[in-house]
C-alpha positions as CSV (number, residue, x, y, z in Angstrom):
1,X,-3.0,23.1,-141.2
2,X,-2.6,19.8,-143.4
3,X,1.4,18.3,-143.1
4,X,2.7,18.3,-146.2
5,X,3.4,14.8,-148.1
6,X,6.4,14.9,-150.1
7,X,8.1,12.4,-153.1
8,X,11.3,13.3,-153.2
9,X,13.7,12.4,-156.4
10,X,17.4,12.3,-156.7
11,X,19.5,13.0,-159.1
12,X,22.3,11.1,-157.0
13,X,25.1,11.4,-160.2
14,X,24.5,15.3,-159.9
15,X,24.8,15.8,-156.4
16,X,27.6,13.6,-155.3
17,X,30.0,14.7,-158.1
18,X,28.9,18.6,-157.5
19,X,29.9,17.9,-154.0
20,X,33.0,16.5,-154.5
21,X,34.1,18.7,-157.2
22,X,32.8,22.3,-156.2
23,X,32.8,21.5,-152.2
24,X,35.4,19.2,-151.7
25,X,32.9,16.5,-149.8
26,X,31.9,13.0,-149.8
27,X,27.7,13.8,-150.6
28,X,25.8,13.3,-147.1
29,X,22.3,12.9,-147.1
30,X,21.6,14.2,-143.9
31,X,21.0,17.7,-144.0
32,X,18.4,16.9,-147.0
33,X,16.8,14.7,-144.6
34,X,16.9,17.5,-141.9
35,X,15.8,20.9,-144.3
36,X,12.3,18.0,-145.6
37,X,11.5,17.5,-141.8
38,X,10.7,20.4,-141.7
39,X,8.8,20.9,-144.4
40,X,6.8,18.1,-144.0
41,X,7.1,14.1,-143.9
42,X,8.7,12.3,-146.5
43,X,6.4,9.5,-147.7
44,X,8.5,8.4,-151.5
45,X,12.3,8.5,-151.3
46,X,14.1,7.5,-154.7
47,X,17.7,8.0,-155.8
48,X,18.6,7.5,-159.6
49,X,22.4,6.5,-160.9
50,X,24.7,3.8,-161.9
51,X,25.0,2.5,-158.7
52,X,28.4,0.3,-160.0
53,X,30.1,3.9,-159.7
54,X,28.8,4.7,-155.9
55,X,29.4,1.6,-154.4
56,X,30.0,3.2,-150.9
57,X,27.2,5.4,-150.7
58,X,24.9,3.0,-151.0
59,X,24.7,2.4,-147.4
60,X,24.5,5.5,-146.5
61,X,21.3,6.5,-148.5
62,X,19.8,2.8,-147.1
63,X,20.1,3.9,-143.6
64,X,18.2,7.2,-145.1
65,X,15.5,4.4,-146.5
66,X,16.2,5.9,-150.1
67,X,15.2,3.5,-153.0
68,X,17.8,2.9,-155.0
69,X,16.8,2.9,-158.7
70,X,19.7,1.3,-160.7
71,X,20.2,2.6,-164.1
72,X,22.0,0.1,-166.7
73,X,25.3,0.9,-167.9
74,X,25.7,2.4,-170.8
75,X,28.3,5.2,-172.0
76,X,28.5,9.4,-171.2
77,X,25.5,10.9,-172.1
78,X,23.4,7.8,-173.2
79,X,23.6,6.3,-169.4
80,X,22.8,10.4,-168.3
81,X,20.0,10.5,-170.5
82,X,18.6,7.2,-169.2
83,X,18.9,8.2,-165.3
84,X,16.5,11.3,-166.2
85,X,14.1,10.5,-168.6
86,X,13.5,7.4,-165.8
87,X,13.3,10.1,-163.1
88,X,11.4,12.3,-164.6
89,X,8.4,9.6,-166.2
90,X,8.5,8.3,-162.6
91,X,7.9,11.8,-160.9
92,X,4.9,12.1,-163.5
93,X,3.6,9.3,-162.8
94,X,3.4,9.5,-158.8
95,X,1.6,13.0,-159.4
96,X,-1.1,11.0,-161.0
97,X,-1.4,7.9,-159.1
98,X,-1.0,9.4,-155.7
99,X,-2.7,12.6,-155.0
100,X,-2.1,13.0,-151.4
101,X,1.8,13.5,-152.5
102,X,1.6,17.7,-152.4
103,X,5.0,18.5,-152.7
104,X,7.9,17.2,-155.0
105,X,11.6,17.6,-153.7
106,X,14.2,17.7,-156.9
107,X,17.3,17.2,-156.2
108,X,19.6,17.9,-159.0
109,X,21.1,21.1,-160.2
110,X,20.7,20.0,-164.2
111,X,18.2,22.2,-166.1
112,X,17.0,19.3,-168.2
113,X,14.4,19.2,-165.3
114,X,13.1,22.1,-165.8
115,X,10.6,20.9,-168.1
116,X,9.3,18.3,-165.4
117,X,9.0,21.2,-162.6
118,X,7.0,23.0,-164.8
119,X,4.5,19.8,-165.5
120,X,4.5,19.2,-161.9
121,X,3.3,22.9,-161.0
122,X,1.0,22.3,-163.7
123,X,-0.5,19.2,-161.8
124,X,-0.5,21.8,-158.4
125,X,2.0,20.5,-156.6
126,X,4.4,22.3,-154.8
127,X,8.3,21.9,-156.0
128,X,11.1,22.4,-154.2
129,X,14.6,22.0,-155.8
130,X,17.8,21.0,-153.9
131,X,21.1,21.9,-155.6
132,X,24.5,23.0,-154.9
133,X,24.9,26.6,-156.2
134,X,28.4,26.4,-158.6
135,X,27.2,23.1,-160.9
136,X,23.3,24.7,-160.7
137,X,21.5,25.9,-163.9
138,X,20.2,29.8,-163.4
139,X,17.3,28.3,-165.3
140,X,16.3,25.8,-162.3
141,X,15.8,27.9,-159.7
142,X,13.1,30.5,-160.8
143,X,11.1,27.5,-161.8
144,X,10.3,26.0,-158.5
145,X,8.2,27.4,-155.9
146,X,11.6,27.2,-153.0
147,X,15.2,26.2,-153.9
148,X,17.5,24.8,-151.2
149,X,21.3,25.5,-152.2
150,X,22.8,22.1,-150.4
151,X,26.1,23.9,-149.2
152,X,23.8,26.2,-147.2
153,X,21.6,23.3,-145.2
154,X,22.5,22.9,-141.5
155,X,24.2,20.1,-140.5
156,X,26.9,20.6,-142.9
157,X,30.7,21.1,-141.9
158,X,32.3,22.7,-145.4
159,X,36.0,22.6,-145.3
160,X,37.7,26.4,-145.5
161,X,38.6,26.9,-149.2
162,X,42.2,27.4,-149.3
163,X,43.3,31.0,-151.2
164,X,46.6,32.5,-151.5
165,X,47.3,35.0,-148.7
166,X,46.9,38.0,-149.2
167,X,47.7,41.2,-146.4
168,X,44.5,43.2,-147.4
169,X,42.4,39.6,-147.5
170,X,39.0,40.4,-145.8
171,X,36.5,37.8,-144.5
172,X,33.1,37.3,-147.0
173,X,30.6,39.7,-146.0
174,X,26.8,38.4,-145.7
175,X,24.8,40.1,-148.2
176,X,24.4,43.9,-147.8
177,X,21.1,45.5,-145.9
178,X,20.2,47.9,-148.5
179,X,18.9,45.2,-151.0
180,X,17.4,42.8,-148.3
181,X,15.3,46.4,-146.9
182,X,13.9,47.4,-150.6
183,X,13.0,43.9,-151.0
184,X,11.3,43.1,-147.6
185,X,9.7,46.3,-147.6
186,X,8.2,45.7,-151.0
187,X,7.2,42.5,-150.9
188,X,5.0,43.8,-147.5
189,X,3.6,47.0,-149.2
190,X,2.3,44.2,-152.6
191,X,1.1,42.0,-149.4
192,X,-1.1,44.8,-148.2
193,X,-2.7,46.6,-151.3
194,X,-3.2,42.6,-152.3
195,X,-4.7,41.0,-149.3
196,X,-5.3,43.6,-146.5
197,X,-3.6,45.4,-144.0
198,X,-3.1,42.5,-141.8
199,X,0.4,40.8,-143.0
200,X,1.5,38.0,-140.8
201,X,5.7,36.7,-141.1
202,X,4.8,33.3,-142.5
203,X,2.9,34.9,-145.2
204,X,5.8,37.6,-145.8
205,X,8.0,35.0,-145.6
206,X,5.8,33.0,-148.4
207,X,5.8,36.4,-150.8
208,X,9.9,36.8,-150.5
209,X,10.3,33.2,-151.1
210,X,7.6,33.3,-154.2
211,X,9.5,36.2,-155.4
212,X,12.8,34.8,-155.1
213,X,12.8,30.9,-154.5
214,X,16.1,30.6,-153.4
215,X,15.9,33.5,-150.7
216,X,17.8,32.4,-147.5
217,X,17.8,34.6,-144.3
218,X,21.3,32.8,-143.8
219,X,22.7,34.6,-146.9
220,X,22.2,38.1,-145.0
221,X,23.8,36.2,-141.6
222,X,20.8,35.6,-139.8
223,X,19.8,32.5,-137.9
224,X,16.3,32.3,-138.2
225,X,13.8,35.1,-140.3
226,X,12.0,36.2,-137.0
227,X,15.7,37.3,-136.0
228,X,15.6,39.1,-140.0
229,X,12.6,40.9,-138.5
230,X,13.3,41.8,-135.3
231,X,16.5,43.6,-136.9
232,X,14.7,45.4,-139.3
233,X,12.1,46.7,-136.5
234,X,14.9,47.8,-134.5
235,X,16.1,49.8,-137.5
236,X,12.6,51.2,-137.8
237,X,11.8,49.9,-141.4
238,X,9.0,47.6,-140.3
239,X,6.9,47.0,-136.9
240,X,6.2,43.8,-135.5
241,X,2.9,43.3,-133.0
242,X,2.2,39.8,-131.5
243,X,-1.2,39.4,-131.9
244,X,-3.3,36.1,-132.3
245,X,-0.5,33.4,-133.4
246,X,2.1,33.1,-131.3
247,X,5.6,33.3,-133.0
248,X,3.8,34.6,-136.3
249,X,3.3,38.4,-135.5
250,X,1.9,41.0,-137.5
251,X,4.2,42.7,-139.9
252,X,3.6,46.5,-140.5
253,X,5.3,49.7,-141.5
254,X,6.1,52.2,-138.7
255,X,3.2,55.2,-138.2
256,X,3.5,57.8,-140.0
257,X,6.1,59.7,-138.5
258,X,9.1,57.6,-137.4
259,X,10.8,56.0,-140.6
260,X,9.8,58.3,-143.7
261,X,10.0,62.3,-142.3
262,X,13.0,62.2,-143.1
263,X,12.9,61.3,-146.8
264,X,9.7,63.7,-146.9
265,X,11.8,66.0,-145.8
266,X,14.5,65.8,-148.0
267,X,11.9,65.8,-150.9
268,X,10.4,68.9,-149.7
269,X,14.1,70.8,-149.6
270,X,15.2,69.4,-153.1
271,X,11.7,70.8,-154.4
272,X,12.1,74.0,-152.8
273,X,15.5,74.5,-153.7
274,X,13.9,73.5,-157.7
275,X,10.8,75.3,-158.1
276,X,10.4,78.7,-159.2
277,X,8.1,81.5,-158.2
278,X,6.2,80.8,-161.4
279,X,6.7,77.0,-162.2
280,X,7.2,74.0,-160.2
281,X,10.0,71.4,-160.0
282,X,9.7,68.4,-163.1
283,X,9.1,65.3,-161.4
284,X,11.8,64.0,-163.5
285,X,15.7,64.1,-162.4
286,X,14.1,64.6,-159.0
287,X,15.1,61.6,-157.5
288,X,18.8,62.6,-158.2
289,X,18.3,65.4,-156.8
290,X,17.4,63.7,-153.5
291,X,19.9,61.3,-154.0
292,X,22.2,64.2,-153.6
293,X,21.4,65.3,-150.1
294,X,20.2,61.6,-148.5
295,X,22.6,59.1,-151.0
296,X,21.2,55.9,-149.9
297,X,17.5,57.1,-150.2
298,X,15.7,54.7,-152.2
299,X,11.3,54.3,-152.2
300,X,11.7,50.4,-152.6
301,X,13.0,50.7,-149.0
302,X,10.5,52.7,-147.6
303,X,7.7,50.6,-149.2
304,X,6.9,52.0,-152.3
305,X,6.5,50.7,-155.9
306,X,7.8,54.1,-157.6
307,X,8.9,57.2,-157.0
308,X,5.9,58.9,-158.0
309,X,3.6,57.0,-155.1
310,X,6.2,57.8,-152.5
311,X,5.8,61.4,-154.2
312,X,2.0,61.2,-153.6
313,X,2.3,59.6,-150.1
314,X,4.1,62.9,-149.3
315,X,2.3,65.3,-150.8
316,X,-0.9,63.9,-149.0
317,X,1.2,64.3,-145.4
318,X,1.4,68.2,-146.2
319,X,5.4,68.2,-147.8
320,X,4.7,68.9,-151.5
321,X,1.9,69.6,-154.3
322,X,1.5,68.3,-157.6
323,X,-0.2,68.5,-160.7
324,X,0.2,67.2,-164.3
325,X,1.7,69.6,-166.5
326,X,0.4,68.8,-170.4
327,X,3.3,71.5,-172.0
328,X,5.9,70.0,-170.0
329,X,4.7,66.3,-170.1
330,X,5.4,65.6,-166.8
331,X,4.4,66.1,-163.1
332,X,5.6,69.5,-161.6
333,X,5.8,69.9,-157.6
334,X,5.7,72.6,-155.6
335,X,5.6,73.6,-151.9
336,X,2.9,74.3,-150.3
């Protein structure tokens, strides 16, 4: 596989006073530098501000071989507009006069970029934004193909917010299973009615990121995603089988079997406990009707788009029978 080139842009104004302000830092480079490393090698560093106003982190982004482009002084929003109109006509301009640069690294958390990501994407070239999550637009984000929320990068030491005690004060919580299951699970079923059966992690970890550029395994307090994985498989949501690629297995659901009986299950008592001897139970108000015997059930978990293909993936294991009903408008099940 090609390494990736990357030209990567700093909004420097942005980032240092978003660290200062929301975090409570002096901006370090480093952990940029650490997170692009591994995406790739760096090949155009540039950093845009009134350098008159960051007189002591100028050395710092030196010894990080950052070219510092100075932007005259001029008052508020004039000098602001100045720094990123130059940013942007000079990110424009490398797409056209270097092709081998694939990937663009943004560094600012101002939506008045989104414009340029969008041009760059345009051009095919990969964009990844850097930003710190309180002073980032929600517009910037879904634009780029991966954002990087700066207070999550290793390599930084954030100081512990102070808050007023409080006796029923719990620790943050990493973000809760449920959501992270529906959305591995369906991101893997799209993979495979897209592209095959065969699903490998990098590729699932692709999709997620596609799907939701500033997805983090970190946010759900995992170290790395193969540790996501393995979590999930011992769960039994999703299978993993090292074949081929070492350290990039296949990613599968279980056989039928392990993970879904039970939901089939439930499915088949709700419609039971619906249907008549003469007329079947409406496919509508069903799911609540699950919901009430299995609470967390959801379809999204188990792999499914909707509820009616997770109603069709059962009835063709045997649980239930369905058919269109024209008076009623609506599917009606029954057990076989």
């Amino acid at each position: 596989m090609e390494e990736e080139r990357i030209g990567l842009f700093v909004d420097y104004e942005n980032l240092a006073i978003g660290a200062k302000d929301d975090l409570g830092i002096t901006f370090d480079f480093k952990p940029i530098a650490d997170a692009l490393a591994e995406r790739g090698r760096v090949v155009v560093r540039r950093a845009y501000a009134d350098w008159t106003s960051f007189g002591v982190d100028r050395q710092m982004l030196t010894d990080n071989h950052i070219e510092l482009i100075e932007i005259p002084q001029r008052r508020g929003a004039v000098r602001k507009n100045a720094a990123d109109i130059k940013m942007a006509v000079d990110a424009v301009e490398l797409a056209f006069e270097r092709d081998y640069v694939t990937t663009f690294v943004i560094c600012t958390g101002d939506s008045d970029f989104t414009p340029l990501v969008n041009k760059l994407r345009e051009l095919d070239k990969r964009v990844i934004g850097v930003g710190l999550r309180a002073s980032t637009s929600k517009l910037l984000p879904p634009a780029c193909d991966e954002f990087l929320f700066y207070e999550n990068l290793d390599g930084l030491d954030l100081p512990t917010p102070k808050r007023k005690k409080r006796s029923d004060e719990e620790p943050e919580a990493p973000r809760e299973a449920e959501p992270l299951d529906a959305l591995v699970t369906g991101t893997l079923s799209g993979l495979q009615r897209s592209a095959g059966s065969q699903v490998r992690s990098s590729n699932l970890k692709r999709a997620l990121i596609r799907k939701d550029p500033t997805f983090n395994e970190a946010d759900y307090g995992f170290r790395a995603f193969g540790e996501l994985l393995r979590q999930l498989e011992e769960r039994k949501v999703i299978e993993l089988h090292e074949e081929g690629q070492a350290g990039d297995p296949l990613v599968s659901f279980p056989v039928a079997g392990t993970s879904e009986n039970p939901s089939f299950a439930v499915l088949q008592e709700a419609v039971g406990s619906l249907a008549s001897a003469d007329r079947g139970a409406p496919l509508s108000g069903l799911k609540n009707e699950i919901r009430k015997r299995q609470a967390k059930f959801s379809e999204k978990r188990l792999g499914y788009s909707s509820f009616l293909q997770f109603v069709k993936a059962a009835a063709a294991r045997g649980y239930v029978d369905y058919e269109w009903d024209e008076e009623q408008g609506d599917y009606m099940l029954t057990v076989p």
